[in-house]
RORO-719160 format. One line per field, with one value per residue: residue number from 1; x, y, z of N, C-alpha, C, O in turn. Coordinates in pm, 1 decimal, m for minus. Example, Ala and Ser with C-alpha at 12.3 -4.5 7.8 and 13.67 -1.06 7.14 Angstrom:
# residues 2
num = [1	2];
n_xx = [1319.0	1285.0];
n_yy = [m569.0	m225.0];
n_zz = [780.0	708.0];
ca_xx = [1230.0	1367.0];
ca_yy = [m450.0	m106.0];
ca_zz = [780.0	714.0];
c_xx = [1320.0	1290.0];
c_yy = [m330.0	3.0];
c_zz = [780.0	787.0];
o_xx = [1423.6	1340.9];
o_yy = [m331.9	113.8];
o_zz = [846.5	803.9];
//
This chain:
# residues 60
num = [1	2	3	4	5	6	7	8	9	10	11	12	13	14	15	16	17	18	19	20	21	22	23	24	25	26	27	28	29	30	31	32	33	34	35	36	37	38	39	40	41	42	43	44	45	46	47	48	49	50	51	52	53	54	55	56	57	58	59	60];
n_xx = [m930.0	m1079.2	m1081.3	m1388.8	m1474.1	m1466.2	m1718.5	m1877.5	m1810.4	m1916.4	m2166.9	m2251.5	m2214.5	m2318.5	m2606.9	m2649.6	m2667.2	m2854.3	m3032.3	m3043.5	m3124.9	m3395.6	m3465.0	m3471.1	m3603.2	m3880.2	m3899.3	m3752.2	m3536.6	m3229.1	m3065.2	m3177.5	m3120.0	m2843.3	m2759.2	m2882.2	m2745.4	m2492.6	m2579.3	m2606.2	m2339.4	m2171.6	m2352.7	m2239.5	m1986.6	m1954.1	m2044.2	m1889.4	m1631.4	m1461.4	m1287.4	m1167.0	m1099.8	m919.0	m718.1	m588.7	m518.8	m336.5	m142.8	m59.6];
n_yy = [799.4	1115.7	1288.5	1393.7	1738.3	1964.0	2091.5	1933.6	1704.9	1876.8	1925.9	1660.8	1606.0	1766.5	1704.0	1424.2	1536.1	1701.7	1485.8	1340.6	1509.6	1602.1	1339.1	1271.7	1484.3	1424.4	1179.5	949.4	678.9	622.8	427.2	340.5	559.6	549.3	339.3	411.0	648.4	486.1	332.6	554.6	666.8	438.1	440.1	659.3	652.4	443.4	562.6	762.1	656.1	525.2	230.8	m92.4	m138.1	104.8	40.8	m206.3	m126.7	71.6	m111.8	m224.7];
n_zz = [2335.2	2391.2	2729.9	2868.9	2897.0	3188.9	3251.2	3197.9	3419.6	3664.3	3579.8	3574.4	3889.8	4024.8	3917.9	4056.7	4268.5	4305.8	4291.0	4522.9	4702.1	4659.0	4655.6	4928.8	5065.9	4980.8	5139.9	5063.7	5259.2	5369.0	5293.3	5065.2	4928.7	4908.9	4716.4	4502.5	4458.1	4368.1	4173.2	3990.8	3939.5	3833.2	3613.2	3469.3	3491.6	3284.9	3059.3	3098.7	2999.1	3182.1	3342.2	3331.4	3031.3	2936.3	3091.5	2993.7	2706.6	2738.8	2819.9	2578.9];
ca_xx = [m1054.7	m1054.0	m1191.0	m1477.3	m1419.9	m1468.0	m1817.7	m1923.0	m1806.4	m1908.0	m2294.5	m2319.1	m2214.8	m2472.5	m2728.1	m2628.0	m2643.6	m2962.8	m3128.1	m3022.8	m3170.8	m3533.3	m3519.5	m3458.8	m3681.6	m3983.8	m3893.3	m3671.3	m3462.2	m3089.7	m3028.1	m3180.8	m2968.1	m2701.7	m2838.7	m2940.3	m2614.3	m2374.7	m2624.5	m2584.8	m2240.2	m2179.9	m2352.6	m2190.1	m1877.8	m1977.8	m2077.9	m1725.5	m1514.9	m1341.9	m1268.7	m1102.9	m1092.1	m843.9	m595.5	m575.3	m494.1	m213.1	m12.5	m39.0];
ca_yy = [868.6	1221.2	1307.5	1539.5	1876.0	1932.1	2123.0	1773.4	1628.0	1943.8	1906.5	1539.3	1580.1	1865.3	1644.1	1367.6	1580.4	1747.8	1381.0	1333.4	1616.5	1614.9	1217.7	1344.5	1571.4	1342.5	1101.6	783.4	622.9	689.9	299.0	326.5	695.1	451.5	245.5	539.7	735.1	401.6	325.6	683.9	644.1	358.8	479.0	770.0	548.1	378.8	651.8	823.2	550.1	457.1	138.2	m168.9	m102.2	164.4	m1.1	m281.1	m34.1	122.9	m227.6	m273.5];
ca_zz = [2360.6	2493.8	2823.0	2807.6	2950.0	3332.8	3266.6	3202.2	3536.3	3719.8	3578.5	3651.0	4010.5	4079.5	3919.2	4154.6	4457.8	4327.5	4277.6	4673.0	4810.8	4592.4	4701.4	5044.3	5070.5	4971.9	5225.2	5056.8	5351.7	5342.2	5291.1	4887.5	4861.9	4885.2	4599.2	4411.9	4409.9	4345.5	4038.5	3917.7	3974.9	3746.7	3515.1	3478.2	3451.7	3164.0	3013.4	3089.7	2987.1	3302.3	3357.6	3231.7	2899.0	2952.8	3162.5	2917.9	2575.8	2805.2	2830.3	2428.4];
c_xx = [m1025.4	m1159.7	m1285.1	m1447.2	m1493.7	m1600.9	m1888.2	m1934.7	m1889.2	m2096.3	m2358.0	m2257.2	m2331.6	m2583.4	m2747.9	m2672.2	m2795.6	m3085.2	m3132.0	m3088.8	m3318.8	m3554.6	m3551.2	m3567.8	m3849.6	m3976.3	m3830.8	m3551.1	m3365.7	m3042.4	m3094.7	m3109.6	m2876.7	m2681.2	m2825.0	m2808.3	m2514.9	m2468.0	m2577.9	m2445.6	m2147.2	m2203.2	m2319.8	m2007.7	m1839.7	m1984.2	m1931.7	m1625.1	m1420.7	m1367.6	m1165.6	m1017.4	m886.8	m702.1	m562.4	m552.8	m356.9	m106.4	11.2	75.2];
c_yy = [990.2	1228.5	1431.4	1665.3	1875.0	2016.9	1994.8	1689.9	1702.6	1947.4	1747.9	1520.9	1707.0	1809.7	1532.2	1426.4	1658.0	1624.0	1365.8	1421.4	1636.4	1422.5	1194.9	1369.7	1490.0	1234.5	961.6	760.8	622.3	562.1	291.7	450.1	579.0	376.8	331.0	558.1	641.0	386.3	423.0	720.7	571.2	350.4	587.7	750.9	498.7	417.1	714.2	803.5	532.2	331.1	16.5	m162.2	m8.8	118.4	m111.2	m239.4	13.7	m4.0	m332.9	m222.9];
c_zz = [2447.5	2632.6	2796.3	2941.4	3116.4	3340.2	3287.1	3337.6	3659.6	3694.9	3632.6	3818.3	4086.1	4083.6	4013.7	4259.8	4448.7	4372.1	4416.4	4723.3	4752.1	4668.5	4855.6	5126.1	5072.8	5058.4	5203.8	5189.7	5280.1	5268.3	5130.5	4815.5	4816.4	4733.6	4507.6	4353.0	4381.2	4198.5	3975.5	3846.7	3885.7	3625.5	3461.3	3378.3	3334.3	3071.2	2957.3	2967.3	3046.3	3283.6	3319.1	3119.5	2878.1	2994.3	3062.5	2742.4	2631.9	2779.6	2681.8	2389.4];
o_xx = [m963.1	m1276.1	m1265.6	m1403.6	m1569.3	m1623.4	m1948.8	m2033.4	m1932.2	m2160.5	m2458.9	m2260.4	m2401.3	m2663.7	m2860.6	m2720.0	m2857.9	m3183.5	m3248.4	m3118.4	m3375.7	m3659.2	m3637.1	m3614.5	m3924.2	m4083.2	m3841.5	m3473.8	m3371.6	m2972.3	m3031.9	m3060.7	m2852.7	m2579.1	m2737.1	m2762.9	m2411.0	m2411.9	m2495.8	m2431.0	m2043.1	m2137.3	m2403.8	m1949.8	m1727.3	m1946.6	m1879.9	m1569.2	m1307.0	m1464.1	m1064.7	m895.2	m782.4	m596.4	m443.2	m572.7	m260.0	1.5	61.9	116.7];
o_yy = [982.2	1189.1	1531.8	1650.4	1783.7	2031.9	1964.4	1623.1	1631.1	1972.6	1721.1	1405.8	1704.2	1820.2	1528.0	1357.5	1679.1	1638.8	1378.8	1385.9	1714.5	1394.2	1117.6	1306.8	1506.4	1174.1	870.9	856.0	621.4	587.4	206.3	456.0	536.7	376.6	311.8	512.6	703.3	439.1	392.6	780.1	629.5	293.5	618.7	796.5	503.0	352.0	719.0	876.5	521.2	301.3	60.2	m176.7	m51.4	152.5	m87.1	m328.0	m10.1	14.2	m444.1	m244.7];
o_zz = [2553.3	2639.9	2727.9	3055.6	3149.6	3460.3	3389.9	3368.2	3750.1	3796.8	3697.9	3861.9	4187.5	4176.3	4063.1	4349.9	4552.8	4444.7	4454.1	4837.4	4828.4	4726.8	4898.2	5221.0	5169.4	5050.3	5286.4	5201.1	5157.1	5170.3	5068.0	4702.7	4703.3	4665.0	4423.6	4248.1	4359.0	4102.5	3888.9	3739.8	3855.7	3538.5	3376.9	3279.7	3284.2	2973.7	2845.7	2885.5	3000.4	3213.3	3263.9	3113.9	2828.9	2941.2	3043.4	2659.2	2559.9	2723.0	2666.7	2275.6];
//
């Protein structure tokens, strides 16, 4: 699987950091950021195709 090009990584960490600062801004406590941005995070991941998967195709 190729990785996708670094515009890709470079828009979902803006949108990340925009979701933080609009959630911010409206008043969510830092303690569901946390929450927030590890969900986002994850799914992002999944999305990617990090994980597992990968390391386990390598040792075929």
């Amino acid at each position: 699987m190729q990785r996708p090009k670094q515009a890709t990584d470079l828009f979902a960490f803006v949108a990340v950091l925009a979701t933080v600062i609009v959630l911010l801004l409206i008043g969510v406590p830092p303690e569901s950021l946390a929450i927030v941005v590890i969900a986002m995070g994850g799914l992002y991941g999944g999305w990617h195709g990090t994980g597992q998967r990968q390391g386990r195709e390598g040792k075929r």
